[in-house]
KOLSE-769939 format. One record per residue (C-alpha): residue number from 1; x, y negated, z negated. Coordinates in steps of 0.5 Angstrom, whole numbers, plus 2048, in hexadecimal, padded with zeros to 3 digits. Last residue first. Example, Ala and Ser with C-alpha at 12.3 -4.5 7.8 and 13.67 -1.06 7.14 Angstrom:
// residues 2
+-----+-----+-----+-----+
!   n !  c1 !  c2 !  c3 !
+-----+-----+-----+-----+
!   2 ! 81B ! 802 ! 7F2 !
!   1 ! 819 ! 809 ! 7F0 !
+-----+-----+-----+-----+
END
This chain:
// residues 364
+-----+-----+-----+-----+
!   n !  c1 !  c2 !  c3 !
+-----+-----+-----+-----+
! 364 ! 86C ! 727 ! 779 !
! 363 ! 870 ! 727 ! 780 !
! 362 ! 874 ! 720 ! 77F !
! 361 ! 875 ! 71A ! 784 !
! 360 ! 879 ! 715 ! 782 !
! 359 ! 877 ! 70F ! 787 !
! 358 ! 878 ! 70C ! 78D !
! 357 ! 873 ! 70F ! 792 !
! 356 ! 877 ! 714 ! 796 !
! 355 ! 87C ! 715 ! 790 !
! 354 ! 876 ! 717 ! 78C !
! 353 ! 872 ! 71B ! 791 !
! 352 ! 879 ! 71E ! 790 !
! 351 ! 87A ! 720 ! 789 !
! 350 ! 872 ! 723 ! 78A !
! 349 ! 875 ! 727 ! 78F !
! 348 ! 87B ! 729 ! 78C !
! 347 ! 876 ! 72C ! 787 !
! 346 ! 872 ! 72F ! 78B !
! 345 ! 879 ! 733 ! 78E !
! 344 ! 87A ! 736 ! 787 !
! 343 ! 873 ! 738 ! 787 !
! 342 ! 873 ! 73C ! 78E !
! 341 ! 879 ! 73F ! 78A !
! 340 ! 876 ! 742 ! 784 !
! 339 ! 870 ! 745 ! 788 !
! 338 ! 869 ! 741 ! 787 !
! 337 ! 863 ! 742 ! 782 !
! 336 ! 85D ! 743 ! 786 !
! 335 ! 859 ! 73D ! 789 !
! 334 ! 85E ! 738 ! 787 !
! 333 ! 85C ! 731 ! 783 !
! 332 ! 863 ! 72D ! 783 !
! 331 ! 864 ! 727 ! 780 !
! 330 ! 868 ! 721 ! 781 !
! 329 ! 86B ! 71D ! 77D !
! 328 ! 86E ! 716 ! 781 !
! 327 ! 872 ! 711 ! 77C !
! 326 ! 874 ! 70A ! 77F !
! 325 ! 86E ! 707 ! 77A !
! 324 ! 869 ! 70C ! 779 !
! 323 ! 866 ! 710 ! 77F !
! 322 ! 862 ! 716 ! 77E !
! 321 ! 862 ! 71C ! 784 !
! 320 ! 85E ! 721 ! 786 !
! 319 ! 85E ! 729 ! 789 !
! 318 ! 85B ! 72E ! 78D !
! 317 ! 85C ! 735 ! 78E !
! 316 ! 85E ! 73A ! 793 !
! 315 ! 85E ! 738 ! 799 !
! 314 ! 860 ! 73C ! 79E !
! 313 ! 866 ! 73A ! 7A4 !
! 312 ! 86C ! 73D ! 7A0 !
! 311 ! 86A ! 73A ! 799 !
! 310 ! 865 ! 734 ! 799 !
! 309 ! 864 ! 731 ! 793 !
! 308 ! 85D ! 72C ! 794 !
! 307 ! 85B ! 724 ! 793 !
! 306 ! 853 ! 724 ! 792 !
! 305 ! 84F ! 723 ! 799 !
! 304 ! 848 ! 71F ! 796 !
! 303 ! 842 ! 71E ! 79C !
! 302 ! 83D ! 71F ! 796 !
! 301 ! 83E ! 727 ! 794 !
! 300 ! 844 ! 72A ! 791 !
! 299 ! 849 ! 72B ! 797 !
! 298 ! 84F ! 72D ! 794 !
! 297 ! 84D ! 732 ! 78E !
! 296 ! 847 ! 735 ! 793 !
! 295 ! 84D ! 736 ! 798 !
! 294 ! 850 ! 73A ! 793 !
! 293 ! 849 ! 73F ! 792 !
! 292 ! 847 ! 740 ! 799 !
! 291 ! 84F ! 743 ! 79B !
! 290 ! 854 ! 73D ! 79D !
! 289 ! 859 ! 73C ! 7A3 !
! 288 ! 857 ! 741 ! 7A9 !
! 287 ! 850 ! 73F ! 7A6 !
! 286 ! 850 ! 738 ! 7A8 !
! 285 ! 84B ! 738 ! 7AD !
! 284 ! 84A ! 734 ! 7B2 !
! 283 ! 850 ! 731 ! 7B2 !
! 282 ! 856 ! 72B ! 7B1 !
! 281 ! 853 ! 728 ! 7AB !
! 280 ! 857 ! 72C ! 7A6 !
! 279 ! 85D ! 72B ! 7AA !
! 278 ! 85B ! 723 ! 7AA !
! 277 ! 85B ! 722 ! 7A3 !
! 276 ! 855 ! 720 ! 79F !
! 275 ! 858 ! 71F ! 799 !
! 274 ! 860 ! 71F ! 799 !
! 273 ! 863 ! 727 ! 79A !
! 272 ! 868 ! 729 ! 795 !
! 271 ! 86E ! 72D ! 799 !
! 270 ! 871 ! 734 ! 798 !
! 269 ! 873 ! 738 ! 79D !
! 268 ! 875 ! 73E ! 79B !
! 267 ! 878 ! 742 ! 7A0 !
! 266 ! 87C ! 740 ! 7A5 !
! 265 ! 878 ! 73C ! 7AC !
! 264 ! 873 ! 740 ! 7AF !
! 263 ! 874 ! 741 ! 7B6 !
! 262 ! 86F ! 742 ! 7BC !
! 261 ! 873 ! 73F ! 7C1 !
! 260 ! 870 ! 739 ! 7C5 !
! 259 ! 873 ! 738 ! 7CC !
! 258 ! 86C ! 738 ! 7D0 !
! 257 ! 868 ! 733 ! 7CA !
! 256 ! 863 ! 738 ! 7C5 !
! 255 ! 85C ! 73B ! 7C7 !
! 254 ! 858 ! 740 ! 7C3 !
! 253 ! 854 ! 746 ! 7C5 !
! 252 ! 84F ! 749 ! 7BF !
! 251 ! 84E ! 751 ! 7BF !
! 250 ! 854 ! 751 ! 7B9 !
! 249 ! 859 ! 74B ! 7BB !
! 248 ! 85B ! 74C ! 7C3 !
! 247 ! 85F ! 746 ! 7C6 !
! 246 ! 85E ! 743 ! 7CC !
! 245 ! 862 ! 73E ! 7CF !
! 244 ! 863 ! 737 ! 7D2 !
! 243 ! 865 ! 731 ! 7D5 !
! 242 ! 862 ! 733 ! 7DB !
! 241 ! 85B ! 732 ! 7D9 !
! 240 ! 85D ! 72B ! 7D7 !
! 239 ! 857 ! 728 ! 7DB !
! 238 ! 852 ! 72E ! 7DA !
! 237 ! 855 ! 72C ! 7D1 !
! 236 ! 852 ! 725 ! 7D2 !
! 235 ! 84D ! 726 ! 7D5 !
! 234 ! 84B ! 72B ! 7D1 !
! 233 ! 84B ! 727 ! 7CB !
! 232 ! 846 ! 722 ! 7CF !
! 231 ! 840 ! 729 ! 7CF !
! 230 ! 843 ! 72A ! 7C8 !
! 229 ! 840 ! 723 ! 7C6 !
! 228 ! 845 ! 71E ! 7C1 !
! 227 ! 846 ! 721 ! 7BA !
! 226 ! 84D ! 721 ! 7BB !
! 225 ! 84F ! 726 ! 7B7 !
! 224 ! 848 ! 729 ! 7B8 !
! 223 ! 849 ! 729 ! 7BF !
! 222 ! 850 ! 72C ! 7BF !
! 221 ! 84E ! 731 ! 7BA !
! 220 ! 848 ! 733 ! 7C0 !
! 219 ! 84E ! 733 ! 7C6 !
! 218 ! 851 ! 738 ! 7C2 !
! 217 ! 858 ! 737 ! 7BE !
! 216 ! 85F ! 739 ! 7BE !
! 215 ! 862 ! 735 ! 7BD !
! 214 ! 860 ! 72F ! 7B9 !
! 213 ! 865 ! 729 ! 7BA !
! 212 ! 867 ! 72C ! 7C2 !
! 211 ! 860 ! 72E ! 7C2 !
! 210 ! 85C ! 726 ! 7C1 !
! 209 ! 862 ! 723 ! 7C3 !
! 208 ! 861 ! 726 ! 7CB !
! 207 ! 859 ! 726 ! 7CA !
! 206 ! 85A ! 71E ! 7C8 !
! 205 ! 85E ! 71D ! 7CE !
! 204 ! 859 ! 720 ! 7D3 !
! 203 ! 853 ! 71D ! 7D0 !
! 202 ! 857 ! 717 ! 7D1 !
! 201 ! 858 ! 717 ! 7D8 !
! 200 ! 850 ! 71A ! 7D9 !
! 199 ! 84F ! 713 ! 7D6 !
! 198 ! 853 ! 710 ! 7DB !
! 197 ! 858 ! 70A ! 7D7 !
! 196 ! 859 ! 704 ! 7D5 !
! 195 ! 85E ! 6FF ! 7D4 !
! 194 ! 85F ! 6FC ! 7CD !
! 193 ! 861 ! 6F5 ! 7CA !
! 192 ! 865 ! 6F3 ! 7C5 !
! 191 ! 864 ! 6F7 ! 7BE !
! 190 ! 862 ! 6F2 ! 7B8 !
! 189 ! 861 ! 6EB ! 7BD !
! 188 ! 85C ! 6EF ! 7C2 !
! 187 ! 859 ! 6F3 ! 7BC !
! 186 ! 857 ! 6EE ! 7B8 !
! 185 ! 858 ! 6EE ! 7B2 !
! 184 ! 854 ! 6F2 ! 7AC !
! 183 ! 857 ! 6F2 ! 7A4 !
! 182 ! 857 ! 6F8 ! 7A0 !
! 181 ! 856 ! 6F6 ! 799 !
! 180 ! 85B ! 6F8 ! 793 !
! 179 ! 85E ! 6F2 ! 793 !
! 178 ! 85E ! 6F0 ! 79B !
! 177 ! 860 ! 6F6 ! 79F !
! 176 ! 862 ! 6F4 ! 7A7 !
! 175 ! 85D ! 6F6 ! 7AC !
! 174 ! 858 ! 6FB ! 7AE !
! 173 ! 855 ! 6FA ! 7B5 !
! 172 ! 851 ! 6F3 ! 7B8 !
! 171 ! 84E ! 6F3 ! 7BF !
! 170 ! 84E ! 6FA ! 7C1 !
! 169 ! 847 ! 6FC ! 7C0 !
! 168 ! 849 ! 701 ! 7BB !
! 167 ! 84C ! 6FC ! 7B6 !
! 166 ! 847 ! 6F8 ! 7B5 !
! 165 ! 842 ! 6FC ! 7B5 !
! 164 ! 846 ! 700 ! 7AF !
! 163 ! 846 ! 6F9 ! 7AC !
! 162 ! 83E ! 6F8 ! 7AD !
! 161 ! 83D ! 6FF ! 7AB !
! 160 ! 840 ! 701 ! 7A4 !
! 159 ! 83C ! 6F8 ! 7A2 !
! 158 ! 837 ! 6FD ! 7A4 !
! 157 ! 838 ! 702 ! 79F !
! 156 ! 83A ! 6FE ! 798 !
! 155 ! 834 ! 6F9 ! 79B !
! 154 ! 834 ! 6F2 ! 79E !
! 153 ! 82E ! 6ED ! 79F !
! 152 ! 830 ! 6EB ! 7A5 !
! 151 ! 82D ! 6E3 ! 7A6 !
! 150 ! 835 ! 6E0 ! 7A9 !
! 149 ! 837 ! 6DE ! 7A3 !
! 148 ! 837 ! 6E5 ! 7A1 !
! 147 ! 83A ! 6E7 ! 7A6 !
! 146 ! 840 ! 6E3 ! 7A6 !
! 145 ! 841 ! 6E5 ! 79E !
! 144 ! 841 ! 6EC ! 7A1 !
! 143 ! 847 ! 6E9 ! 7A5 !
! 142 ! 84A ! 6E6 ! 79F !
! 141 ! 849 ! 6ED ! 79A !
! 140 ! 84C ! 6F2 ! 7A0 !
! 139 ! 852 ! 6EE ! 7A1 !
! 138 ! 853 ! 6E9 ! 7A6 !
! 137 ! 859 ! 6E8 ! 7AA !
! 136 ! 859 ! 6E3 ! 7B1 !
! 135 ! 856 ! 6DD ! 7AE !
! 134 ! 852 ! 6DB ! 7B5 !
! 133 ! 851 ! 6E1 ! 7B9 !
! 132 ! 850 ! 6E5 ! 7B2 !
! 131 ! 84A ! 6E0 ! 7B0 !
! 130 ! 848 ! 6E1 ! 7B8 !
! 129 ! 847 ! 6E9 ! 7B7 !
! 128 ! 843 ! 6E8 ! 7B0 !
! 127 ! 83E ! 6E3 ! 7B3 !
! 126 ! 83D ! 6E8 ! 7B9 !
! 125 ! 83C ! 6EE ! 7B5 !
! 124 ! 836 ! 6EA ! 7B1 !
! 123 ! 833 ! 6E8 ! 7B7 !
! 122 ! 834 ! 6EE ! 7BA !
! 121 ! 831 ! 6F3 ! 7B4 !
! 120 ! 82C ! 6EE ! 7B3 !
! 119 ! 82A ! 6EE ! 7BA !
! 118 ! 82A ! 6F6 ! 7BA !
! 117 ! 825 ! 6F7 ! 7B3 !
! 116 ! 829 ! 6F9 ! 7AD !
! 115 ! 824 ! 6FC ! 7A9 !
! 114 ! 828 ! 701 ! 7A6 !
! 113 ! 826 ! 707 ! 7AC !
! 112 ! 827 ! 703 ! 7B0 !
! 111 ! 82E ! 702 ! 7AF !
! 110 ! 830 ! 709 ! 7AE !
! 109 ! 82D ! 708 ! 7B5 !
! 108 ! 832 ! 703 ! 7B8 !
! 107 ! 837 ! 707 ! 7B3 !
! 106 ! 836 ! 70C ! 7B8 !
! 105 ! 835 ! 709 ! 7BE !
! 104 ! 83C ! 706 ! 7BD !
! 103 ! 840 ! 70C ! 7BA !
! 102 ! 83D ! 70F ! 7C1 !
! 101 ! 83F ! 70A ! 7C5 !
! 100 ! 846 ! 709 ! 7C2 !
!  99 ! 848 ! 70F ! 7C2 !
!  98 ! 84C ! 712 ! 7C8 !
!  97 ! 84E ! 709 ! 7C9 !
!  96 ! 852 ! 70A ! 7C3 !
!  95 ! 857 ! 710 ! 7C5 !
!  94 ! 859 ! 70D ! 7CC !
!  93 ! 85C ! 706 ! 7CA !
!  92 ! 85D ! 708 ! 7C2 !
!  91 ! 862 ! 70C ! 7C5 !
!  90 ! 868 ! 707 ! 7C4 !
!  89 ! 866 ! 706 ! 7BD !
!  88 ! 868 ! 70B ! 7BA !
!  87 ! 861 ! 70F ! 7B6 !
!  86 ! 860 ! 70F ! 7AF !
!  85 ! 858 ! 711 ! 7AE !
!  84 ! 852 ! 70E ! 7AC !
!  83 ! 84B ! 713 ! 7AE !
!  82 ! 847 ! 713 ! 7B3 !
!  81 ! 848 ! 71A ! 7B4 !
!  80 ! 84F ! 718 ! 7B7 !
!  79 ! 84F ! 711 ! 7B9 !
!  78 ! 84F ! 70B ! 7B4 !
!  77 ! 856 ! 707 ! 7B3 !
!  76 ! 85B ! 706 ! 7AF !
!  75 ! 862 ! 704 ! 7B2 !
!  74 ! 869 ! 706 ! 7B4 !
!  73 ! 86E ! 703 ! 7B8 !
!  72 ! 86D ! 6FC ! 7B5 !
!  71 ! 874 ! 6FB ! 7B3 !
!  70 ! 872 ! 6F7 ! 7AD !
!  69 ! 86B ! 6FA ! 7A9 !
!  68 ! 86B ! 701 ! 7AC !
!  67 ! 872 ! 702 ! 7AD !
!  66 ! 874 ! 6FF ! 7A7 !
!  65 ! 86E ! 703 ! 7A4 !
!  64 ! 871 ! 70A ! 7A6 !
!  63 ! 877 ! 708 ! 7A3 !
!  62 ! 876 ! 705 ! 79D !
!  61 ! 872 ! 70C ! 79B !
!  60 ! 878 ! 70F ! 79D !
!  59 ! 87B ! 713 ! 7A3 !
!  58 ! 880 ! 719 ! 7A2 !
!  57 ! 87F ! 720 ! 7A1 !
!  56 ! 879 ! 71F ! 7A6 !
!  55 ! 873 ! 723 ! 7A7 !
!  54 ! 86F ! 723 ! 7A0 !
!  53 ! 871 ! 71C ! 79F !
!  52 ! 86E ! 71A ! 7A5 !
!  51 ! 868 ! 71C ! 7A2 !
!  50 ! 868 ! 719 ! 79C !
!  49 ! 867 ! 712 ! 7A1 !
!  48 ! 860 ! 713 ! 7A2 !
!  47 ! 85F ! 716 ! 79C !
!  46 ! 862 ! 70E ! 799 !
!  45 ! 85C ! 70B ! 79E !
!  44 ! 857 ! 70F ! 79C !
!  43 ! 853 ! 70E ! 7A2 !
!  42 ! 858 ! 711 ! 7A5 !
!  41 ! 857 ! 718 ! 7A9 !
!  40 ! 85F ! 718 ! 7AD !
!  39 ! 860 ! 719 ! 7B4 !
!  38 ! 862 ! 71E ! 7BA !
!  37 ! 866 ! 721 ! 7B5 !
!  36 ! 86C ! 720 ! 7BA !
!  35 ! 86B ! 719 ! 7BB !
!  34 ! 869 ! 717 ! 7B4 !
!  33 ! 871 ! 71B ! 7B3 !
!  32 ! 874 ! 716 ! 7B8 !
!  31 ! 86F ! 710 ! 7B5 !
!  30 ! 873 ! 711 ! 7AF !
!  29 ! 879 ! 711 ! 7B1 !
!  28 ! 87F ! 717 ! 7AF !
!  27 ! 87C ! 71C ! 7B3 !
!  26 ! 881 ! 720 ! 7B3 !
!  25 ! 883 ! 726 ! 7AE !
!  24 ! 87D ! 72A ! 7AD !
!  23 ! 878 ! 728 ! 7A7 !
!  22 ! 876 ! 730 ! 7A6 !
!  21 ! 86E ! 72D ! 7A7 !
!  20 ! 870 ! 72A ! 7AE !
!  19 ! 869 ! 72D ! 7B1 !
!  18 ! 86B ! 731 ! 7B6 !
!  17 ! 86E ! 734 ! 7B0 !
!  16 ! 868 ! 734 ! 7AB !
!  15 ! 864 ! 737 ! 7B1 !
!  14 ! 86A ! 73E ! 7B1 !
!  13 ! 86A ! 73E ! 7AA !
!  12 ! 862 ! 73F ! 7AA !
!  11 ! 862 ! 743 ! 7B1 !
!  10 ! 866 ! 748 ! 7AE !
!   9 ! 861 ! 74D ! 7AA !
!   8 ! 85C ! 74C ! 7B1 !
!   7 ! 862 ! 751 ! 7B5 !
!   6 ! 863 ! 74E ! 7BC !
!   5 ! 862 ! 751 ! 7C3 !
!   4 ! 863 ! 74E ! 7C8 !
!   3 ! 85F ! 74B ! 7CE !
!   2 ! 861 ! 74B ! 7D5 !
!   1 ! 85F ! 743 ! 7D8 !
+-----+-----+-----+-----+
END
């Protein structure tokens, strides 16, 4: 691979188009635009669908819950870093298995720790895992009911490990909404039956979506963004060596997908960004994006990834939002005071976020 050389100035505009943060045309389904970013962080359910918003003109809240909860072509699951993420369905059979096994010793030691001893945890998991395979969908609560009866004593933070076991072990996924709980089914009558596939093989394919959604990037962001080793990070990326290009960004070497333009859509992009959105996970450092100070503002401690402005790739403020009835207010906290026109474009966000989630949505 010859290596070209790119100014460090434009790699921000550059990542948030790989990115689809200038909401191209196309890409009018959701799991098309999941499949584009390489997948969508959702522990919080409606960050996770915000940021399909942020790349498309068109879809809706309904829409991305459509197909999540009646075509099924979406689905939440535990992968990346080990965290939930919105991923289309059919790579749930390739993308689960490169983590299951360390999620599982994972919550297993977590477990541990919580003096949860390994017959416990199998009785309890194996009583949960019956009650879905005879009643089919089961809230949180109902299968922490089951534990209970079972002798497991339940806790906010191992109840989190039961269910993610749950999930990660294949036999139950995230189902269907039951008031305000998500509700566990089983994996086979939710989503059919899935084929395996090589390991090498997947790593492969999460190398080839990683810098297609992230481009350009290094072998280390593709192992923080995926938060697997980077010894099996470069598997992936020596399977697809000939899929790819070098290119020079100040005394670093970076690599993006064969055929990838090094453009930056017209300036200014403006988007609001959910919280934790996946542009912001997606490297190593996030200081091609934001300087010490505002990155502070963002990630203020404890695990929290505030919601943020960003404007041509940087990220240049951060804001909030407060419901009532079918009115949505949204207040923006800028690091600096912002130019008249990129002011202009955050009010047509904030209405736009309102027709994405069905309401009025105004900049205070």
């Amino acid at each position: 691979m010859s290596a070209r050389a790119l100014r460090p100035e434009r790699l921000a505009a550059i990542r948030a188009r790989s990115q689809l943060i200038h909401r191209p045309p196309g890409g009018k389904h959701p799991s098309d635009v999941l499949r584009s970013i390489a997948g969508a962080q959702a522990q919080e359910p409606r960050a996770g669908r915000l940021q399909l918003r942020a790349r498309s003109r068109t879809l809706t809240a309904a829409e991305v819950e459509r197909a999540r909860v009646e075509e099924r072509s979406i689905m939440r699951h535990w992968v990346m870093r080990m965290t939930v993420h919105l991923i289309p369905v059919d790579d749930y059979g390739w993308l689960a298995p490169l983590f299951r096994e360390r999620i599982t010793r994972w919550s297993h030691g977590r477990l541990s720790i919580l003096g949860v001893d390994d017959a416990q945890r199998e009785r309890t998991t194996g009583a949960m895992r019956d009650a879905i395979e005879r009643r089919g969908a089961m809230t949180r609560s109902e299968l922490i009911e089951v534990a209970e009866r079972s002798g497991f004593e339940a806790t906010t933070q191992t109840r989190t490990h039961l269910m993610m076991l749950l999930v990660v072990e294949g036999s139950a996924c995230i189902g269907p909404d039951v008031g305000r709980e998500s509700a566990l089914v089983a994996t086979r009558d939710w989503i059919g039956e899935t084929k395996p596939r090589a390991r090498e093989d997947s790593l492969a394919e999460l190398a080839r979506r990683y810098f297609r959604a992230f481009a350009p990037a290094s072998e280390r962001d593709f192992a923080f963004w995926s938060g697997l080793p980077l010894g099996d990070c470069r598997v992936g990326i020596e399977r697809i060596a000939g899929e790819l290009r070098e290119l020079r960004v100040g005394d670093e070497t970076l690599l993006a997908p064969k055929g990838w333009a090094a453009r930056a859509p017209r300036s200014p992009v403006v988007r609001l960004l959910s919280a934790f959105d996946t542009y912001l996970m997606g490297y190593a450092s996030r200081a091609h994006a934001v300087d010490r100070t505002g990155e502070g503002r963002i990630l203020p401690g404890g695990g929290v990834l505030r919601p943020s402005v960003c404007v041509d790739g940087r990220l240049v403020g951060v804001w909030s939002n407060k419901r009532s009835g079918k009115r949505l207010q949204i207040s923006v906290e800028p690091f600096e005071p912002l130019p008249d026109d990129v002011m202009e474009v955050l009010a047509q966000e904030a209405r736009d976020i309102g027709r994405f989630e069905g309401v009025e949505g105004v900049l205070a």
